[in-house]
C-alpha positions as a printed Julia matrix, in Angstrom:
293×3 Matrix{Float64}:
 -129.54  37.62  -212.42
 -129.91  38.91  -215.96
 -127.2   38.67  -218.25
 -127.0   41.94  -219.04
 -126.53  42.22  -214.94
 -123.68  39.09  -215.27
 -121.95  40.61  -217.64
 -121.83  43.81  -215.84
 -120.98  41.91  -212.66
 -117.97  40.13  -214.69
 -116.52  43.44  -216.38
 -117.05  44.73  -213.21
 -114.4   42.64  -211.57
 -112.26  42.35  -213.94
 -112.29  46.27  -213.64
 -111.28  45.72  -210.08
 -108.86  42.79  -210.32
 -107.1   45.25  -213.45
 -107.18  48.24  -211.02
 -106.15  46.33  -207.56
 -103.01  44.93  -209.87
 -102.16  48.64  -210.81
 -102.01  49.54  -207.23
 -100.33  46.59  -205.93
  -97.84  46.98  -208.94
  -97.65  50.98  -207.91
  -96.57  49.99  -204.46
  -94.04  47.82  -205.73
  -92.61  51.03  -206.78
  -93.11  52.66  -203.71
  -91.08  50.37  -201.78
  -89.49  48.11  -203.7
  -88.12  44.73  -201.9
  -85.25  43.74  -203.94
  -83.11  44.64  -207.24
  -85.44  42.93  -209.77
  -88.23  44.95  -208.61
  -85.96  48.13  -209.0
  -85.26  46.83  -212.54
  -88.63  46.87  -213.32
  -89.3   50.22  -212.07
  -87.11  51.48  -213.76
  -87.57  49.89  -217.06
  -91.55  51.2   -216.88
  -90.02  54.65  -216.09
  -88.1   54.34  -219.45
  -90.92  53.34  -221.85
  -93.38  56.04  -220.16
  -90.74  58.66  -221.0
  -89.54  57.01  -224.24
  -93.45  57.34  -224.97
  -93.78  61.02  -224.02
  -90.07  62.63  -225.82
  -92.56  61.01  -228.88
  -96.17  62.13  -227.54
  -94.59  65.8   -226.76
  -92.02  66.0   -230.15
  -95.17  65.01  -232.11
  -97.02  67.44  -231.15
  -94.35  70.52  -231.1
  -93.54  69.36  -234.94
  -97.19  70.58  -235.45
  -97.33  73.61  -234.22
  -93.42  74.85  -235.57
  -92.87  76.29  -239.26
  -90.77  74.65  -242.06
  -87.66  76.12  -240.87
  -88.53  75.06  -236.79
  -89.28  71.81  -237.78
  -86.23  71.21  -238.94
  -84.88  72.7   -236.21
  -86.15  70.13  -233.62
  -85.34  67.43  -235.94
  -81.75  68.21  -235.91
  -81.81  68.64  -232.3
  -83.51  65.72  -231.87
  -81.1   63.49  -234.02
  -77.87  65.25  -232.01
  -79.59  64.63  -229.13
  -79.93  60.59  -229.58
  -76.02  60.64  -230.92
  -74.99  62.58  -227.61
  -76.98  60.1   -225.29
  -75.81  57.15  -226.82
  -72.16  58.62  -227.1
  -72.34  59.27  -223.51
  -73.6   55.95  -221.99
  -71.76  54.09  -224.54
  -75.0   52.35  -226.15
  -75.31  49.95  -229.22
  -77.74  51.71  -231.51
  -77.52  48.93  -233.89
  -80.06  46.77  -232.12
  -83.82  47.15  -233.88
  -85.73  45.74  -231.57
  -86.87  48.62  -228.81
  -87.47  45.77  -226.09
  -84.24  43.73  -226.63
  -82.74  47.09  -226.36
  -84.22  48.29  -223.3
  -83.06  44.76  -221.73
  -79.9   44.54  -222.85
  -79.29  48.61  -221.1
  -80.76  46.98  -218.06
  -77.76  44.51  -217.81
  -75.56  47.45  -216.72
  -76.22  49.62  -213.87
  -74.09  52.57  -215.15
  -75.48  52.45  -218.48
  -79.19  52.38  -217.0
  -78.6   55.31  -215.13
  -77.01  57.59  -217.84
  -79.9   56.49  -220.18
  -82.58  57.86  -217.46
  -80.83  61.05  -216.95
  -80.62  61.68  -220.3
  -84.54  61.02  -221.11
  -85.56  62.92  -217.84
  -83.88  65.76  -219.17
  -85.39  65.32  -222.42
  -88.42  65.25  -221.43
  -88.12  68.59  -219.75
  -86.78  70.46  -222.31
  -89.14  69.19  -224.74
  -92.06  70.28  -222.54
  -90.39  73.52  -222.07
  -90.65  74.32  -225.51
  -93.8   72.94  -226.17
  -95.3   75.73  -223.08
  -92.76  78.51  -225.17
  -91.59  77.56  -228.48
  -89.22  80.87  -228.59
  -87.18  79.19  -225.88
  -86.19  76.16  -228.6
  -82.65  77.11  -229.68
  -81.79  77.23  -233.25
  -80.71  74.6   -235.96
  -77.49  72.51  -234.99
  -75.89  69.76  -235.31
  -74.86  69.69  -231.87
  -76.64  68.84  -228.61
  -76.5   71.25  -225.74
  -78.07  70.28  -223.01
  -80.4   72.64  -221.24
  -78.52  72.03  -217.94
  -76.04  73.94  -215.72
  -72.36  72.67  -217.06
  -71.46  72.8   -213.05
  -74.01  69.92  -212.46
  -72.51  66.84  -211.33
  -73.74  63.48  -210.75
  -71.4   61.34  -209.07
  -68.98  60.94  -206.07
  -66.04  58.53  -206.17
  -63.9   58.01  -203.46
  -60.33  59.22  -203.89
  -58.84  56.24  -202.63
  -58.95  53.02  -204.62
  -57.81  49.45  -203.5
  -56.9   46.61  -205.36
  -56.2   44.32  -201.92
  -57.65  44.63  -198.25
  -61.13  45.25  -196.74
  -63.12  48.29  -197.13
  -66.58  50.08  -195.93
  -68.17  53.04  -196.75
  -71.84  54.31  -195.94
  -74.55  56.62  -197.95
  -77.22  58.15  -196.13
  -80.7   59.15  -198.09
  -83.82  61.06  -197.24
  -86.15  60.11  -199.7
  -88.7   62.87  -198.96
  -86.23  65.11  -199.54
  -84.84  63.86  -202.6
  -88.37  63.42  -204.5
  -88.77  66.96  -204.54
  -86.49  66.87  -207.43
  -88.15  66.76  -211.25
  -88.54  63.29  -212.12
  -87.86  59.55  -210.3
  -84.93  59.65  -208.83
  -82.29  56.57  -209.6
  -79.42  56.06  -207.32
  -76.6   53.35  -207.36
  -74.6   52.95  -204.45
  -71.65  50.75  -205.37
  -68.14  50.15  -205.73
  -66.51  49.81  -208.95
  -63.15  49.22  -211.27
  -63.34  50.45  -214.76
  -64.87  46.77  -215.68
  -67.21  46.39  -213.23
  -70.1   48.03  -210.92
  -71.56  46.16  -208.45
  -73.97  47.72  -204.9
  -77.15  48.66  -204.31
  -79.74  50.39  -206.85
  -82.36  52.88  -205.34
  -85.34  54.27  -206.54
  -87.33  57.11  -205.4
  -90.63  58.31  -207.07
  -91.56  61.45  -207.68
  -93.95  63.07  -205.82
  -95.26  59.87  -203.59
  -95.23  60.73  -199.67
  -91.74  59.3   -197.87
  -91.56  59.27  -194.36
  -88.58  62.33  -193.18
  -86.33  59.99  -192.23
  -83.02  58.34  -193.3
  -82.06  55.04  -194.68
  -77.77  54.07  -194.17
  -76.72  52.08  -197.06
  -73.01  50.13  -196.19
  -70.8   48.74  -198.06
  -68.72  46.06  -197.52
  -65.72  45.61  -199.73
  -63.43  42.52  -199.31
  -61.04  42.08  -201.83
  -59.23  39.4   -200.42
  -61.53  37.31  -201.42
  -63.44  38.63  -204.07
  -67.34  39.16  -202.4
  -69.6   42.77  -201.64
  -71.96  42.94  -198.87
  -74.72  45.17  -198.66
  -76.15  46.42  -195.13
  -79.61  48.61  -194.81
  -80.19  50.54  -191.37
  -77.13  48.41  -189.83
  -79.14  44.94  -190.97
  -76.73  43.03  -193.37
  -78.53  41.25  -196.72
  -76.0   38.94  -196.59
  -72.9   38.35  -193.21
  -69.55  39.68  -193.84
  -67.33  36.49  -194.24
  -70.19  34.17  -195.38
  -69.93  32.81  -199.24
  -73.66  34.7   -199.91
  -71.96  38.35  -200.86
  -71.92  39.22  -204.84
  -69.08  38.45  -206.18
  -66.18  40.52  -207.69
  -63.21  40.06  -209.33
  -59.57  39.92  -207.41
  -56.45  42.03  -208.78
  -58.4   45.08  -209.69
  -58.36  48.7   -208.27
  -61.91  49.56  -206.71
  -63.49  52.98  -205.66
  -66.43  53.94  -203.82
  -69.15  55.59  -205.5
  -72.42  57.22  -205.54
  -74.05  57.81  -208.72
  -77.37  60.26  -209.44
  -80.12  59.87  -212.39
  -80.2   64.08  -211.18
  -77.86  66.35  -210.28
  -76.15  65.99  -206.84
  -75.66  69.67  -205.88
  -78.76  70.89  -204.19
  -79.09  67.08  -202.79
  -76.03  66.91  -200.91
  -76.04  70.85  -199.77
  -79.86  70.01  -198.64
  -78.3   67.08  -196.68
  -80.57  64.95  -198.6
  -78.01  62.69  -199.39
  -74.74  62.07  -197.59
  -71.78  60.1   -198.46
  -69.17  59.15  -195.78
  -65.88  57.16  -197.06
  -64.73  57.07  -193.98
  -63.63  61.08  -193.21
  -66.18  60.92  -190.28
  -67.54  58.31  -188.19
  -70.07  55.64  -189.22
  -73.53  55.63  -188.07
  -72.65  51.77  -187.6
  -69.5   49.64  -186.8
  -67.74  48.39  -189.47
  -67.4   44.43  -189.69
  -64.34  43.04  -188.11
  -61.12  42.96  -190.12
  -62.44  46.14  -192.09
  -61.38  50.05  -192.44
  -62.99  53.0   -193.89
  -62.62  53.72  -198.04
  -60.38  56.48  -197.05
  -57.77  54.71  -195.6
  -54.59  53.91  -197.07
């Protein structure tokens, strides 16, 4: 072989080694098997759109007047204060990476940052494709979306003793159709902590029209979570390999959405049950529904 030919041979698999690590990575993301793989998911979701608010802000900045550009810029600034007003960021740290870890560390604070650079990213590409639809200078943020959106569903009871279990159903064909990946955490929580189950759902791949049951098992007598998939526990109810939480605090059950929940839970395409109707499966021993007293 020639070495012109060997080196072709060589870049040409290491073309195909780069590409088959894409895909495999890409299916990851699919399916993911576990949290960490969530995490980084979601983390790649973040610099892509952190990458195109720039790419897409760039380019609108060169195609506005004087008086536009500052425009945008003011928006732009408002827009950063809002978001990290809202999921209660440190914007002191320099370093984007250490930044984007240290978000990562908290489930409620990941999922505010998303929603707020999805919908970013949409109205940024709305006015690039019609630059009369960019509201005027301010120095406050207004979000494009409806005010009536809402993105979370808390149980109305809360317990601070006992054991408790609640179930979330999800279609994710159903849900993908929304703009964007889709993040949801399925957890229960006091104001100091947020522990459960992280999904994520990307946009536009093909999902099967079926549901998946996330439980969740809450014992606060002594202190652990259990999560349950299609009635198949990750870890046994009772055993010491739950997550553990802390004992003498009032929890709630509680869906959270990187989108809004209105369409999604008229649709059916997701469905929370604290307990109002019956379970798909039977609660562990020693356990009642969310909504009992």
């Amino acid at each position: 072989m020639s070495r012109i030919g060997s080196k072709f041979f060589v870049l040409s698999v290491l073309l195909l080694v780069i590409v088959l690590s894409a895909l495999e990575s890409r299916a990851d993301c699919i399916n993911p098997k576990n949290e960490e793989e969530v995490k980084s998911c979601i983390s790649n979701d973040l610099v892509e759109s952190d990458k195109r608010i720039n790419e897409v802000y760039k380019e609108l900045m060169k195609s506005l007047d004087a008086t536009a550009q500052d425009s945008l810029r003011k928006q732009q600034r408002s827009w950063l204060k809002t978001r990290d007003a809202a999921c209660k960021l440190d914007s002191k740290e320099s370093d984007r990476q250490k930044w984007l870890q240290k978000i990562m560390t908290d489930r409620q604070k990941t999922l505010c940052v998303v929603r707020f650079t999805n919908k970013r990213v949409n109205e940024l590409e709305a006015y690039k494709a019609d630059v009369k639809s960019m509201p005027s200078a301010s120095d406050s943020y207004e979000t494009t979306s409806n005010k009536e959106d809402y993105y979370d569903i808390v149980s109305k009871k809360s317990h601070s003793k006992g054991k408790w279990y609640f179930e979330v159903k999800y279609n994710r064909a159903k849900i993908n159709k929304k703009e964007g990946n889709v993040v949801l955490n399925i957890e229960t929580g006091s104001p100091e902590l947020n522990t459960g189950s992280t999904i994520y759902i990307r946009r536009k791949e093909v999902y099967d029209d079926s549901y998946v049951n996330a439980g969740i098992g809450v014992d606060l007598d002594n202190g652990k979570v259990y999560i349950r998939e299609n009635g198949k526990w990750l870890a046994t109810p009772g055993s010491a390999e739950g997550i553990d939480i802390k004992l003498g605090r009032e929890y709630v059950g509680r869906l959270e959405a990187s989108s809004a929940l209105n369409e999604l839970i008229v649709d059916k395409a997701i469905v929370v049950n604290f307990g109002a109707a019956a379970f798909d499966y039977s609660m562990p021993d020693g356990y009642l529904p969310f909504v009992a007293k």
